[in-house]
C-alpha positions, 0 to 999 in steps of 0.5 A: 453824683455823675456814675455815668463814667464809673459805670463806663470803666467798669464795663471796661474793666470787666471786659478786660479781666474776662479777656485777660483771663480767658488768654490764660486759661487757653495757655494752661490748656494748651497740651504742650504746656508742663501743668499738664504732667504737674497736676492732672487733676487741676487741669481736669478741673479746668477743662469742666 
């Protein structure tokens, strides 16, 4: 079986979830953003 274009898409899909979830990370952390004063703790968390 040919795993040359599986491996290929799944390159790709990690990539892209890791870039997707790094834009939102970065817009939860923005300071003007309203889960600052929602859950401090969370944020905290995410800021480690």
């Amino acid at each position: 079986m040919e795993t040359a274009k599986l491996k290929k898409f799944a390159q790709f899909a990690c990539l892209s979830l890791i870039d997707q979830v790094s834009s939102e990370l970065n817009l939860v952390l923005v300071e003007s953003n309203t889960a600052w004063r929602e859950d401090v703790k969370a944020i905290a968390e995410l800021e480690k």
